[in-house]
C-alpha positions in Angstrom: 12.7 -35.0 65.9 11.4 -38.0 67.3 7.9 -39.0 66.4 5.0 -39.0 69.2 4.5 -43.0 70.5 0.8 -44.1 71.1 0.7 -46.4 73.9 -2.5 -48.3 75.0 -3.7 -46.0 77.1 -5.0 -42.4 76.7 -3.0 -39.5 76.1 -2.8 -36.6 78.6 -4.5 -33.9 77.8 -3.6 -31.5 75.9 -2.1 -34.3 73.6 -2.2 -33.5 69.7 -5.5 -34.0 68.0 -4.0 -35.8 65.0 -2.7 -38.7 67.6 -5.9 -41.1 67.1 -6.5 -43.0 70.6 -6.2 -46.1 70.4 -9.7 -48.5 70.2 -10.2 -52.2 69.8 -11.0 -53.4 66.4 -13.8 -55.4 67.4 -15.6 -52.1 69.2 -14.8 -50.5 65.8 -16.6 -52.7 63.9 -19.8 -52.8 66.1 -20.3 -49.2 65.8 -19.8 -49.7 62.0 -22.3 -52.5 62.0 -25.1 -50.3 64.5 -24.7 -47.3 62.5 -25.2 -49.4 58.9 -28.2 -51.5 60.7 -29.5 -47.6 61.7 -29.7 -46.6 58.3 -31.4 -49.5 56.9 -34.1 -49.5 59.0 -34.9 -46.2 58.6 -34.4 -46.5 54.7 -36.6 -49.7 55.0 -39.1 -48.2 57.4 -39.6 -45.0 55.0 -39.9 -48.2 52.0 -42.8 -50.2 54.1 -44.6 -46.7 54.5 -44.6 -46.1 50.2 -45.4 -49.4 49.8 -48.4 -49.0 52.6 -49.3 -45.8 51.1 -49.4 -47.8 46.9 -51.6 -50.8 48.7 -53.9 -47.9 50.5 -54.5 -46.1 46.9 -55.0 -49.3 44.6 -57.5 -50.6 47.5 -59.5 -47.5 46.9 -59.0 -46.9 43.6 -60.8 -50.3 43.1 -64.1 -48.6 43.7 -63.9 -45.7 41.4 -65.5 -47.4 38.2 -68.4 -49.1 40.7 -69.2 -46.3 42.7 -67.9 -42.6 40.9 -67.5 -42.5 37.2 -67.2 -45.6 34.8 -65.4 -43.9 32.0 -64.2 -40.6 33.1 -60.5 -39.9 34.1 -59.8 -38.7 37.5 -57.7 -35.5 35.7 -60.8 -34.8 33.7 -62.6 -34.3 37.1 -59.7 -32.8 39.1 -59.8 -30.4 35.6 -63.0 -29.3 36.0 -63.3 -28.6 39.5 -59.9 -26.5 39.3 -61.9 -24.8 36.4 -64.8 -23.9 38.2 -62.7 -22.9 41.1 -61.0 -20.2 38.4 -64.6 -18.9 37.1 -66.1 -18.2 41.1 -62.8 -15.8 41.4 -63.9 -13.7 38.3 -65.4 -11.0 38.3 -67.6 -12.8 35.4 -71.3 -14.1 36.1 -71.9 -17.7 36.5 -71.5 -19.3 33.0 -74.2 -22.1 31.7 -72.0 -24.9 32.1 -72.8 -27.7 28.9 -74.2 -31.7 30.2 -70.6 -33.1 29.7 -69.4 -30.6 32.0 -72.1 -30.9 34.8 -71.5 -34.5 34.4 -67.7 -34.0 35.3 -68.5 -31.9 38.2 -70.9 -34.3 39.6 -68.0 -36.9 39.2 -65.7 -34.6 41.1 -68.1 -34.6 43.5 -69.1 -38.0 43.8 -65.3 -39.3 43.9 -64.7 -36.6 47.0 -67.7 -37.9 49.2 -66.6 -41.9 48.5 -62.7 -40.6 49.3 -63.3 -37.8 52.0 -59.4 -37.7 52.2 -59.1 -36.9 48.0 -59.6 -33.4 47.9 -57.5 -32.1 50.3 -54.5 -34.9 49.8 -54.6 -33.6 46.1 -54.0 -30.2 47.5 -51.3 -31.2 50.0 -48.8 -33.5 48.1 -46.2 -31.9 45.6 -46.5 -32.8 42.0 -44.6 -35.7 41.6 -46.9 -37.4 44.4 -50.0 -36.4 43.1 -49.4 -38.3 40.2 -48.2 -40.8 41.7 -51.4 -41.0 43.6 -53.7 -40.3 40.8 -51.6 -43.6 38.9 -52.1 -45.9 42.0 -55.9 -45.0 41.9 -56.5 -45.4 37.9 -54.5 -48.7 38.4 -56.8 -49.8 41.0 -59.9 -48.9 39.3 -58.6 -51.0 36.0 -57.7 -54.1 38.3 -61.0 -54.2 39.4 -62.9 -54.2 35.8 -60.3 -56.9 34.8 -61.5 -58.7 37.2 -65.2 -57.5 37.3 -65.5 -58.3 33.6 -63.5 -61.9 33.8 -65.3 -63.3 37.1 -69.2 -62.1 35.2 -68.2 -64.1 32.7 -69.0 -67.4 34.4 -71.8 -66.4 36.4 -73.7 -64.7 33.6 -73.3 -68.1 31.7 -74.6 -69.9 34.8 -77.4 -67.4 34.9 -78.9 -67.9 31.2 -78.5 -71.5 31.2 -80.9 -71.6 34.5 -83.5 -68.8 33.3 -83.3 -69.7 29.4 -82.0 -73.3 29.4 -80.7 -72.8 26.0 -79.9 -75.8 24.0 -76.5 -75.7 23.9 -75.9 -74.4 26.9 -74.1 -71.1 27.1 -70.1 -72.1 27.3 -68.9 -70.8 30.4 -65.5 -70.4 29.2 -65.8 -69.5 25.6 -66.8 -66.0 24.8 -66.5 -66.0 21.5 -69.6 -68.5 20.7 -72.1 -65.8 22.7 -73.1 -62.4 21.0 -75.6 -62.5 18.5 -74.6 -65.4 17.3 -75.7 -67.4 20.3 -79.9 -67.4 20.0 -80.1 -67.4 24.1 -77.6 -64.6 24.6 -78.7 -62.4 21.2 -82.4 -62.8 22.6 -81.2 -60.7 25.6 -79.1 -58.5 23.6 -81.7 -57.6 21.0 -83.2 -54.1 20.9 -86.5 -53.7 22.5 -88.1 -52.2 19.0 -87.3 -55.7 17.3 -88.6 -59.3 18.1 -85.8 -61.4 17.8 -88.2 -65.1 17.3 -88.9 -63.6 13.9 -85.9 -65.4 11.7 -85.3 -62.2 9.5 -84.7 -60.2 12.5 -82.0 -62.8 13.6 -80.2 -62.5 10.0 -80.6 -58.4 9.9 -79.1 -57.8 13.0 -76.5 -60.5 12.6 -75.2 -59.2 9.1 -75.5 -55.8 10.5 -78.6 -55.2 7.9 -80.2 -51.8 7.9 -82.5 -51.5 9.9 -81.1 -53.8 12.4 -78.1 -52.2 13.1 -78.0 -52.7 16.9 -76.2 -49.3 18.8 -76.8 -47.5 22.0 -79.7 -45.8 21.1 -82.1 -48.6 21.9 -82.1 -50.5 25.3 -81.4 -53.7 24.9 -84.4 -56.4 26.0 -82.1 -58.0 28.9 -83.2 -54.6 30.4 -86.5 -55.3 31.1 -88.9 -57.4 33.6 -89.7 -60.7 32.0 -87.6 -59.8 29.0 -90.5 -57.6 27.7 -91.1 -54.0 26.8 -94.3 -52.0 26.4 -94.0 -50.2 22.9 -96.5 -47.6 24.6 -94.8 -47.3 27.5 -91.4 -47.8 27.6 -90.3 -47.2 31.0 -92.4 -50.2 32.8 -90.4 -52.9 33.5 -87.3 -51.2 32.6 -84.3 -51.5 34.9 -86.1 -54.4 36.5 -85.1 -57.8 35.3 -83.3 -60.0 37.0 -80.2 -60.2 34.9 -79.8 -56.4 36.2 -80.1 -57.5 39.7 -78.1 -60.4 39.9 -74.9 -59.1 39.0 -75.2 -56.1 41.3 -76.3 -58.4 44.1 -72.8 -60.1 43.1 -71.0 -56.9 43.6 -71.9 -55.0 46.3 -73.2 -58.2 48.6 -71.7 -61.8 47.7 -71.8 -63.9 44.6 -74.1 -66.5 46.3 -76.5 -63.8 47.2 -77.2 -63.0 43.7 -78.9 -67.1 43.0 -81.5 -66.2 45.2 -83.0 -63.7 43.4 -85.8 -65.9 41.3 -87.3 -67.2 44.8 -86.6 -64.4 47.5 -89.3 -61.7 46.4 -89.4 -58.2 48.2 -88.8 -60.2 51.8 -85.4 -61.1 51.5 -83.7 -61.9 55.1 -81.5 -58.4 55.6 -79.8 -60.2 58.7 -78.5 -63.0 56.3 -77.7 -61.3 53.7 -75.6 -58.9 55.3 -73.6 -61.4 57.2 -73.0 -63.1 54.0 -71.8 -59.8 52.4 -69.3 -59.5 55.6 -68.0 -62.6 55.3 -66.9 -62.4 52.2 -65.6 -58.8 51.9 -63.6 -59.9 55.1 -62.5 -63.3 53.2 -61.1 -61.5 50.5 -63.7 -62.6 47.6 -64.0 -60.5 44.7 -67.3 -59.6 42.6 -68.2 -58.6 39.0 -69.7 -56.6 36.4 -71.0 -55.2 33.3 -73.4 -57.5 32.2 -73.6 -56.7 28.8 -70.2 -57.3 27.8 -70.6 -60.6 29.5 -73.4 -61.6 26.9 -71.7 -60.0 24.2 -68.6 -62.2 22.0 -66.5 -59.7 23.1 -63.2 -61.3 24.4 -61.7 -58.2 26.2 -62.3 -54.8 27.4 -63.1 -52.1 25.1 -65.2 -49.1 25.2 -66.8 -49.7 21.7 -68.6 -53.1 20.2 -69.3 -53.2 17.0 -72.0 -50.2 16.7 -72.7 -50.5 20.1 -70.6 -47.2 22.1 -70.9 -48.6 25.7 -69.6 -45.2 27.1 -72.7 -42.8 25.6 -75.0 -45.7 26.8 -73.4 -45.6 30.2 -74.2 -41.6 30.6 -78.1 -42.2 28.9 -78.8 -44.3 32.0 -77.1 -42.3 34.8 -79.5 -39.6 32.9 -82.3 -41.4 33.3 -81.8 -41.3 37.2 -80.3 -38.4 38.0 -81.9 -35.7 35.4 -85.7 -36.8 34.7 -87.6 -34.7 33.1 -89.9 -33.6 35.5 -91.8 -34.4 39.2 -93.7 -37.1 37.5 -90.6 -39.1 36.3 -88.7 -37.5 39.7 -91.4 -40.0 41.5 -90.9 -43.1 39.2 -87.0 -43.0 39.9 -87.6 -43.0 43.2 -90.0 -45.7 43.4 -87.5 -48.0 41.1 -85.1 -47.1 43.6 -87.1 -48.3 46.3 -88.0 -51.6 44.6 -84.1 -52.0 44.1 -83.3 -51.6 47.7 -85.9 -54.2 48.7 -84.6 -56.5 45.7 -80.9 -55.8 47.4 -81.3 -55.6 50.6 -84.6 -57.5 51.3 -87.7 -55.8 53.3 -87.3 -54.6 57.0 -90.4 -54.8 58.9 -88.6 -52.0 61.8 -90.6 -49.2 60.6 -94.0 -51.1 60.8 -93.3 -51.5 64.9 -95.7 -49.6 67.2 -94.2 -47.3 69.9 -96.1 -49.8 72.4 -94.6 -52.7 71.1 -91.4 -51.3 71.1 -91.2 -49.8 74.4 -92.4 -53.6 75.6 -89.4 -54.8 74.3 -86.5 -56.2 76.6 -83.9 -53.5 75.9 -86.3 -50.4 76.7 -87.8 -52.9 79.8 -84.7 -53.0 81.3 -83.8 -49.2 80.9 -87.0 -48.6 82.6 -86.7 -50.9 85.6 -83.3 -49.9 86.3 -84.5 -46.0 86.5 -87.4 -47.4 88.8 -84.6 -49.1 90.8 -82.3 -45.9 91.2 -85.7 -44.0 92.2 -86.5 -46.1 94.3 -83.2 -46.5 96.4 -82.9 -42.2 96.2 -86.6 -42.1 97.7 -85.3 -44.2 101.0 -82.2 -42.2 101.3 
């Protein structure tokens, strides 16, 4: 039997499916080449959209540690929300939760408002995302106290050599020669209970003496307004110094903001300082913290220095705002608050306007001569 000949044309119909019809090479090819160049951009497209998706987490991750929690893992929140979430579908009553775990909740909390999109992403995504997610946020959050802790490093140096002028200077690079061995940064360091000008102070605390051992449990002088504590009363001035203020004036608003602290008073300019926050959260500048282990001679991060646990210290001052005692101490907070905001932020002088002075003002003018306009052009119709 003969076999079939393909000629360059089509076949009639009801030609034999195996016979292939004949097709230039070069149109061959270019469907090869469209179908290839297909793919990849679908595989790359679905690759941009991860890669937006890491960039989106780390970005917010970097405010965790600022503006959440400083210490507590995200899965220790997510823990104990899921575990509370368990208890209200018992038929149990209400259990006494313990600090640690109020403190956890409130953290849950906290992290939900600043990321309205957290709780229900964490519900959405399958397992293997979720961790992802959780890594791209803790990795965020660590990026920013490495470079929190590095940037402080210079501009708390900066900062004691202009309020102390300490003789050396404080070495802006070197933080091994600060500490308690450094009289300028171990006078901000000392406890308020001990005066660190008496000489056997300085050599108890220094060879960890008893007596002198220096831990959490005693709030350091660098604390307090004018570097000075009240034995009888022990919250004035406390939270109020401007080695505090500074450094959060270098976080949350700009760098430059914070060297106008000493001569600005309660009447900053609001206008100025928020355009100089803008500026440089839209130019990309990054700010710092944790002004303590910028005094201290501690090279790297750690939770622990020496005797001092910075992580129980952390959770005795978020105590001291969030669970005072009692109405009395309730009004303090709020008024230390309130002297922050003006420290931040400066004074605004809106709420001491009249309604007559504001309803002379252009905008509401205008409003009102326009109405008198339309009236007036409805009354002749």
């Amino acid at each position: 039997m003969s076999q079939p000949v393909v000629d360059d044309v089509p076949q009639p119909q009801g030609s034999s499916p195996s016979i292939a019809l004949a097709t230039s090479e070069d149109a061959r090819q270019r469907r090869k080449i469209a179908e290839l160049e297909e793919k990849l951009q679908v595989l790359e497209s679905g690759q941009a959209i991860k890669r937006r998706e890491t960039n989106y987490y780390i970005s917010k991750g970097r405010a965790i540690q600022c503006i959440v929690t400083l210490y507590d893992a995200l899965e220790d929140l997510i823990a104990e929300n899921d575990r509370r979430c368990d208890d209200q579908q018992s038929d149990e009553d209400s259990p006494v939760h313990p600090h640690s775990q109020e403190c956890l909740q409130f953290g849950y909390i906290a992290l939900s408002n600043a990321l309205s999109w957290f709780h229900s992403r964490a519900s959405e995504l399958e397992y293997d995302e979720y961790l992802q997610m959780l890594k791209k946020l803790r990795q965020g959050a660590d990026g920013a106290r490495g470079d929190d802790t590095s940037k402080l490093k210079s501009l708390v140096a900066d900062w004691v050599n202009r309020e102390l002028k300490p003789h050396p200077p404080v070495d802006t690079d070197d933080k091994s020669c600060r500490g308690f061995v450094n009289d300028a940064c171990g006078r901000l360091l000392c406890p308020t209970e001990l005066d660190w000008s008496n000489p056997i102070v300085r050599a108890g605390i220094r060879d960890h003496a008893g007596g002198h051992v220096v831990t959490e449990m005693s709030w350091p002088t660098f604390m307090y307004e004018k570097y000075t504590a009240n034995p009888d009363n022990l919250e004035e001035g406390l939270f109020k110094s401007s080695p505090l203020v500074q450094p959060y004036k270098a976080i949350f608003t700009s760098p430059s903001s914070a060297k106008e602290f000493a001569n600005e008073g309660d009447g900053a300019d609001i206008i100025a300082n928020n355009r100089r926050a803008s500026k440089d959260f839209h130019s990309g500048k990054k700010v710092k913290t944790h002004l303590r282990l910028a005094l201290s001679s501690v090279t790297s991060w750690r939770s622990i220095d020496g005797d001092f646990d910075y992580i129980p210290f952390w959770r005795t001052i978020v105590d001291f705002f969030e669970r005072p005692p009692g109405r009395a101490a309730q009004r303090k907070v709020e008024q230390l608050l309130a002297w922050w905001t003006r420290k931040v932020f400066g004074t605004s002088h809106r709420a001491e306007l009249s309604d007559g002075a504001k309803a002379n003002m252009s905008v509401n003018a205008l409003a009102r001569q326009r109405a008198q306009l339309d009236d007036a052009a409805f009354d002749s119709d």
